[in-house]
C-alpha positions as CSV (number, residue, x, y, z in Angstrom):
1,X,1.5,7.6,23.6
2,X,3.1,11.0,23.9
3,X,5.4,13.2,22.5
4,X,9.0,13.1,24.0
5,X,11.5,15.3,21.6
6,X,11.8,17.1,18.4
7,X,14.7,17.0,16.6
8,X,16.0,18.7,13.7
9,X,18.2,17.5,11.4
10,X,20.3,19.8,9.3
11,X,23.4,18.8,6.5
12,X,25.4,21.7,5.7
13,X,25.6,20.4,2.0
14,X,22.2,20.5,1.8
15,X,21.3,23.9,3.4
16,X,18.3,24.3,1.8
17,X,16.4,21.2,3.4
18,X,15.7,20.8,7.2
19,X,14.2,17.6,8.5
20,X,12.2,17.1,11.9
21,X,11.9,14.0,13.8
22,X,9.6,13.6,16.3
23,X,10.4,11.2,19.0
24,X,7.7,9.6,21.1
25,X,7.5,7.4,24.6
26,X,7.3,4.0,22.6
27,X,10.2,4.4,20.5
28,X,8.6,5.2,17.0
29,X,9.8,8.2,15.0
30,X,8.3,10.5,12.6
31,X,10.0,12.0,9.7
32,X,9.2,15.3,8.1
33,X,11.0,18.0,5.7
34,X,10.5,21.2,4.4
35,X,12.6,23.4,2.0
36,X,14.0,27.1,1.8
37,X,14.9,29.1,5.1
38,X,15.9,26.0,7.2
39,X,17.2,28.3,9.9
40,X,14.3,30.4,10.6
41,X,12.3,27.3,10.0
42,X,14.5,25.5,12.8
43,X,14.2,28.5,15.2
44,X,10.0,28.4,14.5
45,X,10.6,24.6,15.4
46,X,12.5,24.4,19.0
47,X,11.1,28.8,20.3
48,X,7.7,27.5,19.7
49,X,6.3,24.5,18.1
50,X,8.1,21.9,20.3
51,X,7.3,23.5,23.3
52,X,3.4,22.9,22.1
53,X,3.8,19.4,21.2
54,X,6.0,17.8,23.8
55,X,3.6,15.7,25.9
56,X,0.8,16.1,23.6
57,X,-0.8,12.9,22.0
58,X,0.9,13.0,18.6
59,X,-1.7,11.2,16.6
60,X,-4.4,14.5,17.3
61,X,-3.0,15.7,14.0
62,X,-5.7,17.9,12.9
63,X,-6.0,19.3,16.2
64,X,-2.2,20.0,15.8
65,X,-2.5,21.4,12.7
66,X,-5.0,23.7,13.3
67,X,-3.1,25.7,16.1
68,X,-0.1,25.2,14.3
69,X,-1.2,27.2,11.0
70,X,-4.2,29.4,12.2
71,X,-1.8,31.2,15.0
72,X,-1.9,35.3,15.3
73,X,0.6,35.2,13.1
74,X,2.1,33.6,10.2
75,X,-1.2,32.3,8.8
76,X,-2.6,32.0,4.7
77,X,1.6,32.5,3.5
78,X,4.1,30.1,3.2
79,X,6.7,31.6,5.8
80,X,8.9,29.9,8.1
81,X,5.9,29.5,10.2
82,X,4.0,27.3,7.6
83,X,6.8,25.3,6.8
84,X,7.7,24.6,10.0
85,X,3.7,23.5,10.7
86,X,4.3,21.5,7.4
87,X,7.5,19.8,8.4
88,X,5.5,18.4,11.4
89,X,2.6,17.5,9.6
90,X,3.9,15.4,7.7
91,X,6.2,14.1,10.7
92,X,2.9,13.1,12.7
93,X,1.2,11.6,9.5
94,X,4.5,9.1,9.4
95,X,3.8,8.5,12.9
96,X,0.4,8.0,12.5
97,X,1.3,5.0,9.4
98,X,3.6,3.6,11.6
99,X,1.3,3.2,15.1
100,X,-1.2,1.5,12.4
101,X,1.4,-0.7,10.7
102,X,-0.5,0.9,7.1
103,X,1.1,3.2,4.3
104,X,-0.2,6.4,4.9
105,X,-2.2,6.3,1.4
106,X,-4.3,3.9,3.0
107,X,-4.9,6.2,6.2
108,X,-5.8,8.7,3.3
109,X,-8.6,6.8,1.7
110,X,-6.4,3.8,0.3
111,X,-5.3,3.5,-2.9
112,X,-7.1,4.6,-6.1
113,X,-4.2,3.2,-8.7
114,X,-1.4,1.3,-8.9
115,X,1.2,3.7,-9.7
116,X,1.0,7.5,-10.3
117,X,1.9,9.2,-13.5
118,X,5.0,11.8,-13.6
119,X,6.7,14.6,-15.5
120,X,10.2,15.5,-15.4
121,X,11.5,18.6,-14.1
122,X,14.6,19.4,-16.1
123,X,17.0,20.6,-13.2
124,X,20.4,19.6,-13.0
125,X,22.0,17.8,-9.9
126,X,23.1,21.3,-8.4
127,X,19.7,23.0,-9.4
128,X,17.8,24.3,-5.1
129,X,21.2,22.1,-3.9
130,X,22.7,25.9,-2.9
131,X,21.2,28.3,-1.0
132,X,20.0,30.4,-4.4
133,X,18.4,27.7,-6.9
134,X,20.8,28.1,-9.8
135,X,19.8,30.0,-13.0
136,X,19.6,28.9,-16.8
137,X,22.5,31.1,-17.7
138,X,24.9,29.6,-14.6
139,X,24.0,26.0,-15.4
140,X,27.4,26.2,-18.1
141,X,27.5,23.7,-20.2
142,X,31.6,24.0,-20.2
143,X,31.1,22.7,-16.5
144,X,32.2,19.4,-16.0
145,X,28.9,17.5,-15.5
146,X,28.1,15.4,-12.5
147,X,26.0,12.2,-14.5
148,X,24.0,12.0,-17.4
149,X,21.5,14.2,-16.1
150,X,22.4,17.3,-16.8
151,X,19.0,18.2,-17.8
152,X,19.0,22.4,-17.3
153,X,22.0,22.4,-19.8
154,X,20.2,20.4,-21.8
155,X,17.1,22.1,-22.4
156,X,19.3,25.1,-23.7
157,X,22.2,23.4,-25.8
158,X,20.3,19.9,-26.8
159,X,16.4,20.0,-26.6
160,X,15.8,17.3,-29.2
161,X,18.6,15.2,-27.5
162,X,17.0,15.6,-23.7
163,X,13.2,14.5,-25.3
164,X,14.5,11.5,-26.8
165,X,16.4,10.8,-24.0
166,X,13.1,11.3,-21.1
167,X,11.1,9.4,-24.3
168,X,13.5,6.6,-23.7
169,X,13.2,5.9,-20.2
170,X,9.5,6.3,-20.3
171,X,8.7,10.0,-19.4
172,X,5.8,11.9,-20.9
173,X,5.9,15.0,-20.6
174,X,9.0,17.5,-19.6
175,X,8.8,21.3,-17.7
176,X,11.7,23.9,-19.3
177,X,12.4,27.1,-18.1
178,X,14.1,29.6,-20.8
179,X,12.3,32.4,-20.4
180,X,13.9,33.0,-16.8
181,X,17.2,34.6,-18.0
182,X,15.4,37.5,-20.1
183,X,12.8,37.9,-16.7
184,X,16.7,38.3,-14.5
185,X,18.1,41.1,-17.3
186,X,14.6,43.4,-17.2
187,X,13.5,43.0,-13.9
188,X,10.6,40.7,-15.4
189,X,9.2,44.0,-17.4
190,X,10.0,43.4,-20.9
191,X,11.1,40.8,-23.4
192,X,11.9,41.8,-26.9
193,X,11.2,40.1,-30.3
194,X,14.7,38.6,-30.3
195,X,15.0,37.5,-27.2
196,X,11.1,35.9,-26.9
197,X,12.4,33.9,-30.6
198,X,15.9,32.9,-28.6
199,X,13.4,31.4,-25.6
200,X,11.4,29.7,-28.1
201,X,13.9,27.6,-30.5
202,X,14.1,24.8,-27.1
203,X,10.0,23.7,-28.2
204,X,10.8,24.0,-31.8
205,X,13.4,21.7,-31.7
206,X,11.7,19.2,-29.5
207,X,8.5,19.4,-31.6
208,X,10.8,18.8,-34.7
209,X,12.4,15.9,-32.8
210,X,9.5,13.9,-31.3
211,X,6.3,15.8,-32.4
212,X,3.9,15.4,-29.5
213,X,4.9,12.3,-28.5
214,X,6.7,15.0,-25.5
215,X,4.0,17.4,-23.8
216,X,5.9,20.2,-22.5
217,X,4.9,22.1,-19.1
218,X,6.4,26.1,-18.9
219,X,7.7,27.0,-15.9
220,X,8.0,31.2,-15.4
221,X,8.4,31.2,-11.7
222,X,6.3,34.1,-11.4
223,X,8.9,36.6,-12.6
224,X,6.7,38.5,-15.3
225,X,4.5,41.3,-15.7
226,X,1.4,40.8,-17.0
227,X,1.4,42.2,-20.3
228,X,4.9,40.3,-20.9
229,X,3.3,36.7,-19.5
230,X,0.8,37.5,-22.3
231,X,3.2,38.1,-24.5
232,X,5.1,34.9,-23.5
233,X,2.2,32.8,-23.8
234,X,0.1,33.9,-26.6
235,X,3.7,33.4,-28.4
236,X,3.5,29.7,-27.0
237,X,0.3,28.5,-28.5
238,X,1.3,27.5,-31.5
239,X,3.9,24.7,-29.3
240,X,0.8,23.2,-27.6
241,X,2.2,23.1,-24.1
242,X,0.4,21.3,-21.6
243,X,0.3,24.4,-18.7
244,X,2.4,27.4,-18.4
245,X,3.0,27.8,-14.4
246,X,3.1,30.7,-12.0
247,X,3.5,33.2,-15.2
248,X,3.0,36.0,-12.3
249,X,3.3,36.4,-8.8
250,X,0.4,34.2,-7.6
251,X,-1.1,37.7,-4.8
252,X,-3.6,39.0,-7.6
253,X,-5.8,36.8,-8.1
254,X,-7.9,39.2,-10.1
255,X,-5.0,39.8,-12.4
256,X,-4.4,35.9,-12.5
257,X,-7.9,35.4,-13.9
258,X,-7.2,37.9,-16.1
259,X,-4.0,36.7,-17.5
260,X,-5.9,33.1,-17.9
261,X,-8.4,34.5,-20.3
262,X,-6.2,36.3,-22.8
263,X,-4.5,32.7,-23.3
264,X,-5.5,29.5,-24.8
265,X,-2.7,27.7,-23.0
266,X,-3.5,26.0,-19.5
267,X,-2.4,27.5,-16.8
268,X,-0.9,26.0,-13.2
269,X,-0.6,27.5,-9.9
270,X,0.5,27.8,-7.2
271,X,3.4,25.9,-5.3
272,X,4.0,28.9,-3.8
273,X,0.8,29.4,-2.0
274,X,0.1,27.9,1.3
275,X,-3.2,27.0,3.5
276,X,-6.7,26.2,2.3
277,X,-7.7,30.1,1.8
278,X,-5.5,31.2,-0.6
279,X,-6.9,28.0,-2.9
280,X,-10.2,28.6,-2.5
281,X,-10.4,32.3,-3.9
282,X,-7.9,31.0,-6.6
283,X,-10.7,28.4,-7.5
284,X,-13.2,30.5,-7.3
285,X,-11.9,33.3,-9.6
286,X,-11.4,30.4,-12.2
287,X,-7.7,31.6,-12.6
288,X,-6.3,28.5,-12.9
289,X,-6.8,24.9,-14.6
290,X,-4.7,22.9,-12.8
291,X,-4.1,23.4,-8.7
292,X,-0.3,23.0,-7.9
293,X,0.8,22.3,-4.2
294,X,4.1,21.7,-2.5
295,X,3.3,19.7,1.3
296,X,6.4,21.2,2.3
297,X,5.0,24.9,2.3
298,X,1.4,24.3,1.8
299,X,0.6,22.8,6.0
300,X,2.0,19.5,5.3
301,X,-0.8,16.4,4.0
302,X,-3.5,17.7,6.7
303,X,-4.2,21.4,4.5
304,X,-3.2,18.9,1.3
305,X,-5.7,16.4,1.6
306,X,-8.4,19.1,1.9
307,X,-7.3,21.6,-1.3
308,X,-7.0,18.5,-3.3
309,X,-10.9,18.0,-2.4
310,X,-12.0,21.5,-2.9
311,X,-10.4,21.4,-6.3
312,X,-12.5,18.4,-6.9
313,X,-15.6,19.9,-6.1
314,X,-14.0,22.6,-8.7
315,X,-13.7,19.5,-11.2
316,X,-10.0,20.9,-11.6
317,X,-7.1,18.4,-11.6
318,X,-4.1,18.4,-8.7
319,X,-0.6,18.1,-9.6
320,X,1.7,18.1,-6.5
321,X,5.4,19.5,-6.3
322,X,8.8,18.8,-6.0
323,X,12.1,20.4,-6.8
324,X,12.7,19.9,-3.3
325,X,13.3,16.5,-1.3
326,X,12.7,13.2,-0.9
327,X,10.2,13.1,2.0
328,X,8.4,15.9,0.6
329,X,7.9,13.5,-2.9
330,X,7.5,10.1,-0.9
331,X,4.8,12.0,1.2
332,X,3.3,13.5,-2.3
333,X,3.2,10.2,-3.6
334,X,1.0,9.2,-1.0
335,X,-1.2,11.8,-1.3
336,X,-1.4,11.1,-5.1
337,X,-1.8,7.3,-4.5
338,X,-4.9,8.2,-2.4
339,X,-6.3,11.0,-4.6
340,X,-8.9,11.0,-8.0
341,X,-8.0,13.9,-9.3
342,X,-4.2,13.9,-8.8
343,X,-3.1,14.1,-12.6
344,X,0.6,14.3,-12.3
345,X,3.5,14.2,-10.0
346,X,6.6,16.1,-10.5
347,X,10.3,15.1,-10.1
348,X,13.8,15.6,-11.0
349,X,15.4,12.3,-12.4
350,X,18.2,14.1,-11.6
351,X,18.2,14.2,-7.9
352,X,16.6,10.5,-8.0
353,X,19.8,9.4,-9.4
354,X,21.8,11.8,-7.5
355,X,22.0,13.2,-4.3
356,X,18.2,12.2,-3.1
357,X,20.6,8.8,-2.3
358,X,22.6,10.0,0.1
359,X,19.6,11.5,2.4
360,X,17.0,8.8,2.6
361,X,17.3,4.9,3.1
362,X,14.5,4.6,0.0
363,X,13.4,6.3,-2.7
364,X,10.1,5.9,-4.4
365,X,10.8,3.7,-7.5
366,X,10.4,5.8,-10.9
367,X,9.6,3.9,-14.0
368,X,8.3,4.0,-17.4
369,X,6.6,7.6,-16.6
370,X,5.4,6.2,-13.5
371,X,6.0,6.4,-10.3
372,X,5.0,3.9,-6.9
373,X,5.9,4.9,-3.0
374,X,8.0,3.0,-1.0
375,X,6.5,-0.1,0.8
376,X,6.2,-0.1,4.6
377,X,4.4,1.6,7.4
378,X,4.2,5.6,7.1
379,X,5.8,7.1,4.7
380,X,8.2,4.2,4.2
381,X,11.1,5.8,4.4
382,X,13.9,7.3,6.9
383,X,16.9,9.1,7.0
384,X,19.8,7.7,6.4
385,X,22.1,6.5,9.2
386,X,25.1,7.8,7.5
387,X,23.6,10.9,7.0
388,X,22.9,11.6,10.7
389,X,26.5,10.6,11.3
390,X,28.1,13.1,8.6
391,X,30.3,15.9,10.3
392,X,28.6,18.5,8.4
393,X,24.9,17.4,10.1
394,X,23.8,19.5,13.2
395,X,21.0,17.6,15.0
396,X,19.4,20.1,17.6
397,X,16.6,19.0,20.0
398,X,14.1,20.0,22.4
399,X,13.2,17.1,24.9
400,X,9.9,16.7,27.6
C-alpha cells in the first residue's frame, strides 16, 4: 500500500479548520484536522509534506512523524509546521484503524473504560467559528441567539441558570472565562479591586446556586502577568476551582513554577505547547498539576500518546483539548479511551449541537457527563459529503 494524494479540504465558513485526506492505492482514506492558520498550514501541506509522503508506505507513522516534526525548522512550537505534521498524524492513524478494521483506541492499547468523563467549555456557537475567537464582551447578550446554548453569554448574565442547566443534562464540571476582558483593557498588566470583584460574582452565584455539586475550571488564556495571575488566583481560592489554566504565557517555565507555588489552586497547562520537549521540562519543573494537550498542535496522536506516558511516569493526570473540531475530539476520545491517566475531556455542547453537524458524518455521543467515540474502523468518522460539495469548500491536492 502507498500513498497516492493529499488533499485539503477547506470551508470558507469555517476558516479556522483545515482538514487533510490522504488517499492511498487501495482506495482507503484518512482524515485529519487541525485549527488556526489553515492557509499557512495548507501551503506547509502541498510545498513540502506531500511531496515526502506520496509513494511512501503510509502505515510507517512514527517514521513519518519523526521527520515531519524534528525538521531544521519548525520543531518544539506549535507553528504551521506542527500542525500541519499533526493534521497528518492523525490522518495516517485513521488509516492505520481502517487497514486493521479496529478503532484506533484498540491500536492504542485498547480500551481502559467504557466511556470517558467530560467538562463543558462554555463557548457560544460562534466562539473560534471566525478567524479571531470571539471575546466575552462581543458575545452580547442583545444578539439574537442561535440555540439554547449560548453558554459565553451565560456565564456573564446567568451563571446560576447555565450550572443548573449543564447539572441537568449531566455535566460536572464547567470552564468560564471572565477575567479575559480586564486582561484586553490593560494589556494583561493590571486588574483593579473593582474589576477582580466584577470577574468574580459568575463563581459566587454558581456556588450559591448549586454548591459544589458544579466544579469550575478557569481559563486565562495566558493573557496575565505574573503578579496579576497571582493576584487572580489567590483571589479564587476561596471558590474551590478545580484548575486555573494557562494563567501566563506557557515560555517560562521557571516563572510557571513559580506562579504554581504562590497558589493553592491547581494549575493546567499547556494546549498551547507542542512536541514531547516542551512537556518534559514542564514536568520536570513541577509547574503544573494537570498536563493539557490539543492533537491538533501538539504532532497529532504519535507525540500524544508519548506525553500522556511521561506524565504518567510524573503521576500527573492528562486532560486533552478541544475548542476546535470534531476530528480533533473524535481522535482525543480515542486517545482518552486508551489512556489511565486521562482525567477529563473537554468540549463545547455548543458546537455538538451546532455546527460540529454540518462537518462530520458522526459525532461522538455525549451523555450524562460522559462521553464514548464513534463505532467503526479508525477514527470512525468522515467528512461529510455535503460538505465537500458546499460552494464555499476549496479542495486542493497534490497527487503521485
Amino acid at each position: 500500500m502507498k500513498i497516492t494524494q493529499v488533499d485539503t479540504v477547506h470551508a470558507a465558513a469555517y476558516p479556522n479548520i483545515l482538514w487533510v485526506q490522504i488517499h492511498t492505492d487501495t482506495g482507503l482514506v484518512g482524515l485529519g484536522e487541525t485549527f488556526r492558520g489553515a492557509q499557512a498550514v495548507q501551503a506547509q501541506i502541498h510545498e513540502l509534506i506531500a511531496p515526502y509522503l506520496l509513494g511512501k508506505d503510509p502505515l510507517a507513522i512514527e517514521a513519518h512523524s519523526q521527520h515531519l516534526l524534528y525538521g531544521y525548522v519548525g520543531f518544539a512550537s506549535s507553528g504551521a509546521e506542527t500542525r500541519a505534521a499533526s493534521a497528518i498524524d492523525i490522518a495516517l492513524w485513521d488509516l492505520f484503524g481502517q487497514v486493521t478494521q479496529q478503532p484506533l483506541n484498540q491500536l492504542l492499547g485498547g480500551a481502559v473504560r467504557e466511556h470517558v468523563p467530560v467538562y463543558n467549555t462554555c463557548a457560544g456557537y460562534t466562539y473560534n467559528k471566525a478567524p479571531q475567537r470571539r471575546s466575552v464582551t462581543q458575545a452580547s447578550a442583545d444578539a439574537a441567539p442561535e440555540g439554547p446554548y449560548e453558554d459565553q453569554v451565560a456565564f456573564v448574565k446567568r451563571p446560576a441558570a447555565l450550572a443548573e442547566s449543564l447539572l441537568s443534562e449531566g455535566y460536572k464540571a464547567m470552564k468560564i472565562w471572565p477575567f479575559d476582558p480586564f486582561a484586553q483593557a490593560s494589556g494583561g498588566q493590571s486588574i483593579s479591586a473593582r474589576d477582580l470583584d466584577t470577574a468574580l460574582e459568575p463563581f459566587r452565584e454558581i456556588r450559591r446556586a448549586v454548591g459544589y455539586e458544579m466544579d469550575i475550571m478557569v481559563e486565562l488564556h495566558s493573557m496575565w502577568n505574573l503578579p496579576m495571575a497571582v493576584r487572580i488566583a489567590q483571589a479564587l481560592e476561596e471558590f474551590k476551582p478545580y484548575w486555573i489554566e494557562d494563567p501566563i504565557q506557557m515560555s517560562n517555565l521557571d516563572t510557571i513554577a513559580e506562579f504554581r507555588s504562590r497558589t493553592r489552586v491547581p494549575v493546567c497547562g499547556s494546549e498551547t505547547l507542542a512536541t514531547v520537549q516542551p512537556f518534559i521540562q514542564l514536568l520536570k519543573n513541577n509547574a503544573v498539576d494537570y498536563v493539557m494537550l490539543d492533537l491538533g498542535w501538539v504532532g497529532g496522536l504519535s507525540e500524544a500518546r508519548k506525553i500522556a506516558a511521561l506524565a504518567k511516569a510524573f503521576h500527573k493526570p492528562v486532560a486533552p483539548h478541544d475548542c476546535t473540531g470534531p476530528v480533533v475530539l473524535t481522535a482525543s476520545l480515542h486517545l482518552a479511551m486508551s489512556t489511565t491517566n486521562v482525567v477529563l475531556q473537554e468540549v463545547v455542547r455548543a458546537y455538538l449541537g451546532g455546527w460540529y453537524r454540518e462537518l462530520v458524518t458522526r459525532l461522538p455521543d455525549v451523555r450524562a457527563g460522559h462521553a464514548t467515540v464513534p463505532p467503526g474502523a479508525g477514527l470512525g468518522l468522515a467528512l461529510s459529503p455535503a460538505l465537500l460539495h458546499r460552494p464555499d469548500v476549496t479542495i486542493r491536492s497534490t497527487k503521485l
